[in-house]
C-alpha positions, 0 to 999 in steps of 0.5 A: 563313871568310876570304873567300866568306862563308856566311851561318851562324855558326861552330861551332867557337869560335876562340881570341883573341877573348875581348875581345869577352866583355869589352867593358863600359860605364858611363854617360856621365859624364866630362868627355871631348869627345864625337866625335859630330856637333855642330850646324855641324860640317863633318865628310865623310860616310862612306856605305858602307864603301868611303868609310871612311878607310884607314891602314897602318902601318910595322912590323919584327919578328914579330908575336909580338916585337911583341906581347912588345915593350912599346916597340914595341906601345905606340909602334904602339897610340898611332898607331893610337888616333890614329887612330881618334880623328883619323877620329871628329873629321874624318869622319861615319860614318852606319852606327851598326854600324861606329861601334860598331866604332870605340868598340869599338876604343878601348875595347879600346886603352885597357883594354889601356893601363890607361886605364880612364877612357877606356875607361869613355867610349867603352864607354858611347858602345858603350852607346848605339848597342846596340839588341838586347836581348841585347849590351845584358845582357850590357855593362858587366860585366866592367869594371865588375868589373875597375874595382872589383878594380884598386882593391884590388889591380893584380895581376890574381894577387892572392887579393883582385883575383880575389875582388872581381872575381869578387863583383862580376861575379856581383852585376851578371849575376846581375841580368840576365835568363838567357834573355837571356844563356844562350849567352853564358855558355855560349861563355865557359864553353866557351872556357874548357875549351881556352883557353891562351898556349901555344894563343893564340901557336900560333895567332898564329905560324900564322895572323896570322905569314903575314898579317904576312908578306904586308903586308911591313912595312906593316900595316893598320888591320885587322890592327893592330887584330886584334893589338890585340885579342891583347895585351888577351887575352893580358894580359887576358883569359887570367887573367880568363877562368877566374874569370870562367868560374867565375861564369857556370858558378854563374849557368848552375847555379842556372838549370839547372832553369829550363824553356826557353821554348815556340818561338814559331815552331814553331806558325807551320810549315806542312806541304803534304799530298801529295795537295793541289791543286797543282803541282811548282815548281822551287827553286834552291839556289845555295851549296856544293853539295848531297848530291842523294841525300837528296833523291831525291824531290823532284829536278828533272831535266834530261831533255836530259842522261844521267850518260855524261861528256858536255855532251849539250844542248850548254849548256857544263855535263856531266852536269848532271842536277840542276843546275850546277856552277862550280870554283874557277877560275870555270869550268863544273865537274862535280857536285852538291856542292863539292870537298873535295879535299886534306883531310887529316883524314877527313871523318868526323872533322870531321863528328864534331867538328861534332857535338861543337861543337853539344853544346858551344854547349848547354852540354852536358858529357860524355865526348866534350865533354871529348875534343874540349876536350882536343884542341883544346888541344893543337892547335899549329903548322901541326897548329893551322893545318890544322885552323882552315882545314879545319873552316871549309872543311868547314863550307861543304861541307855548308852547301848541304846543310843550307840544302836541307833547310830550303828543301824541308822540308814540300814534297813538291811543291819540285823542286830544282835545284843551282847549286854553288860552289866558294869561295875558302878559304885566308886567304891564297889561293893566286893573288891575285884579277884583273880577268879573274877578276872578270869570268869570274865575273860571267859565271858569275852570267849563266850560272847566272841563264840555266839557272835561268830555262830551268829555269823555276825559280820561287824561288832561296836565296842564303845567302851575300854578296860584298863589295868589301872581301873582295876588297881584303883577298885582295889585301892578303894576296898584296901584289898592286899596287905600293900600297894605292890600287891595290889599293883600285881593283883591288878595286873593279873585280872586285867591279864586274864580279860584282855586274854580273853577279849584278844581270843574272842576278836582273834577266833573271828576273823570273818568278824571286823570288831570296832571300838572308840579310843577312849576320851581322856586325850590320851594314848591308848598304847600308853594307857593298854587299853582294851580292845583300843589299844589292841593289835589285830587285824580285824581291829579298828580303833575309832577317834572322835572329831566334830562337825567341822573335821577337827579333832574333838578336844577329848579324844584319845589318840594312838599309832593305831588309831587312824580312822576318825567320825564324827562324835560330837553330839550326836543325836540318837534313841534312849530306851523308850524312844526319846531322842538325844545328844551325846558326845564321845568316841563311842558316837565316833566308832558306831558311826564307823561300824554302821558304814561297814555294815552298809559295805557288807550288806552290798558285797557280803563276799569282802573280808575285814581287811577288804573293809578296812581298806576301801573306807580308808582309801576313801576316807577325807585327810584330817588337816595338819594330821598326816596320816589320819583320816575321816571315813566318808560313807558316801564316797564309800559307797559310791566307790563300791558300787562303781567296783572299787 
């Protein structure tokens, strides 16, 4: 999604970001200036995202004549690895994610300069700066291979290129542990089925043309850097793809019959019995809204309210039997679940392709794999443009849902009460955000922070996070402000005035325990100001995400604060409708959080949040090689609360 983020990973693959499968180091060995802080350097400390310097850069011509432009992209890509460069030497950037950001960059530049010595430098910095097992199997690789294949032939065509490239790359993943690496195999092996110039250049003209039309000439860091990644997958990355989809689909073979290890955190979910000793405990959902049908007997209900079309109890809300609901014009709006109003496709079908989407993440191959392969391939124009920015918003449509039935599984004591969003989703908004918008959705966050406590709701999930940085970047998209600085301080007051309102609303309950996902970028939520993961307060959890093994998923976000971590993994759960599916992502992690806290609060009602926190974190199981994280453990919880503790 482009603006309000959901906190669970995409389930269609997008084409143009194949340079993240081929980023690779090698051990430090040149004779290259290191940019790292050296003792007695003077450099400005960078200590959230919004200190980060911010350049733009002068254009003419589409992005495609850009792209095709040699002069004029190796002009525009010198600037920009100048300055990148500029800011490692003058600036200390103390999140190490956003650091990895930056040498990912130069690494990418240079690969596409041919620069291979340079690349080789700056990957292996990548190198250092990994700490989950996963990126780290999976670095190096291809660059390598690529390095010893250029040395036969610099036709990336050429029999003896692709032969060499191809040994190598096998012998060097071949070694690397296949429970490590699987889904990474299977995304490029996937990738594979539908990638083409003709999809890749459709999809510039359509999705990064109007971006390019919104900056009128004056591109930023970021999409300077988005067109980088392009050409290095346009030069790069299409001929190399199908070889090296090749290699991983013999490593994927000769394990087929390898057995997938036992969960680790199926042993640790807990049921409440029906007839246990306790009492009904509201849960809030705050996201997209949720299917309330297939929740029927666990339901809240506002008993001051009938379905006749009218604010009964007076509170500003109509027909709100179950929850509330905001439009996306931040005002009151009627319903349990989020609009999909002017989809063109039939929900069916997306849900359809979600299905499929899935199937193809497990490296499931069939008929309807296939078909759905082909047609994305075929995808072009605004046809292409239509079906990227409707399936992103189909999948926050049913997020809420699926996020429900996680928080409420095995509690038949868990009453839910539905706090429904409708989120911004065109990547270039129709209206650009305003100060008033800001602040009559900082109301909206009092407002819901005001029905929950009335609703005496105990626990509230929060699978998504706000951020400065989106605002700034809707801003950008519509050219609203006569220059960046006024955009830059625009966006910080509307953020201001919504992050003031949601530390109201989980301040004015304190009875309340609020959890929330970290975010998926592996990153820092104190660095990026996230909202609420990135908040301090102590009825606040903020969750992180780990698989079925207790390792830490490869994308998720990180913090001081963020101590408790779940599964997050493809996590099996209900869409609207009914049907069953897998998602990943924190915002799987923290409802499985939110759902165990409810279970404590259904069996000791009398315990305050902190109480809460503390006996699932001293029952939680360490995360190996992680001081001081934790992996909550519902069953030991709860066996522990009924012995007293």
């Amino acid at each position: 999604m482009a603006h309000y983020k959901f906190l669970s990973r995409p389930r269609c693959l997008v084409p143009c970001l194949l340079v993240l499968i081929f980023l690779a180091s090698l051990p430090n060995s040149h004779a290259q200036d290191s940019l790292r802080l050296k003792s007695g350097d003077k450099r400005i400390p960078v200590k959230t995202a919004d200190d980060l310097p911010r350049h733009t850069y002068k254009v003419s011509g589409t992005a495609l004549e850009i792209l095709n432009d040699s002069a004029k992209f190796e002009t525009l890509l010198d600037q920009r690895i100048a300055d990148l460069r500029s800011d490692l030497e003058k600036y200390e950037i103390q999140d190490t994610a956003t650091l990895r950001e930056y040498y990912e960059a130069l690494v990418t530049a240079y690969r596409t300069k041919k620069d291979f010595q340079s690349a080789e430098y700056f990957s292996s910095e990548v190198l250092q700066l990994m700490t989950k097992a996963e990126d780290k199997a999976m670095h190096g690789h291809s660059l390598l291979a690529t390095i010893a294949a250029y040395k036969v032939s610099s036709d990336l065509r050429d029999p003896k290129f692709i032969e060499v490239f191809k040994k190598e790359l096998k012998e060097r993943v071949s070694k690397q542990p296949i429970e490590l690496i699987r889904d990474r195999l299977i995304a490029l092996r996937t990738q594979a089925g539908y990638i083409s110039r003709e999809l890749i250049e459709s999809s510039i003209v359509n999705s990064v043309q109007p971006l390019f039309d919104a900056a009128q000439g004056e591109l930023s860091g970021d999409l300077v850097g988005a067109l980088t990644d392009l050409k290095y997958t346009l030069d790069w990355g299409l001929p190399m793809i199908p070889h090296a989809a090749e290699v991983y689909g013999e490593i994927l073979d000769a394990h087929a019959n390898v057995a997938k290890r036992e969960s680790k955190w199926e042993p640790r979910l807990v049921e409440l019995a029906s007839d246990a000793q306790a009492q009904p405990v509201p849960i809030a959902v705050w996201d997209s809204g949720v299917d309330v049908s297939l929740f029927e007997n666990n339901l809240w209900r506002n008993e001051a309210e009938t379905a006749n079309s009218k604010d009964d109890d007076g509170n500003g809300f109509i027909d709100d039997m179950h929850g509330i609901a905001f439009g996306l014009d931040r005002y009151p709006a009627v319903g349990p679940l989020g609009s999909l109003d002017g989809l063109r496709r039939n929900l069916d079908q997306y849900l359809q392709f979600l299905k499929v989407a899935e199937e193809l993440q497990e490296g499931i191959n069939n008929d309807q794999v296939q078909q759905y392969q082909e047609f994305r391939r075929n995808l072009r124009g605004e046809e292409l443009r239509t079906f990227n920015e409707e399936f992103d918003r189909v999948n926050t449509y049913i997020h809420g849902t699926h996020v429900a039935s996680i928080a409420l599984a095995g509690n038949p004591f868990a009453r839910l009460v539905h706090v429904t969003e409708n989120w911004p989703w065109k990547e270039i908004p129709d209206e650009a955000p305003t100060i008033e918008l800001g602040e009559r959705w900082g109301n909206n966050m009092r407002q819901a922070g005001d029905y929950l406590r009335k609703a005496n709701v105990r626990v509230v999930n929060m699978s998504w996070r706000l951020s400065r940085a989106i605002f700034l970047e809707m801003l950008e998209n519509k050219k609203f402000g006569k220059t960046p600085e006024e955009r830059v301080e625009l966006s910080r007051k509307i953020f201001k005035s919504i992050r003031d309102g949601l530390e109201d609303a989980i301040r004015s309950s304190p009875d309340t325990l609020f959890v929330c996902g970290a975010g998926n970028e592996d990153n820092d939520v104190d660095f990026e100001e996230y909202i609420p993961a990135g908040l301090r307060l102590p009825n606040l959890l903020t969750i992180g995400a780990v698989n079925d093994q207790d390792r830490f998923a490869d994308f998720s976000s990180t913090g001081k604060n963020v101590v408790l971590y779940a599964n997050g993994y493809r996590i099996q759960g209900k869409i609207p409708g009914g049907q069953a599916s897998t998602a990943s992502g924190t915002s799987m992690a923290s409802p499985q959080v939110a759902n165990l806290a409810a279970k404590i609060l259904a069996l000791r009602p009398d315990l305050r949040p902190a109480e809460v926190i503390t006996l699932m974190r001293d029952n939680a199981d360490p995360v190996l090689d992680q001081p001081g994280r934790f992996i909550i453990n519902p069953k030991k919880t709860i066996e522990a609360l009924a012995k007293g503790g």
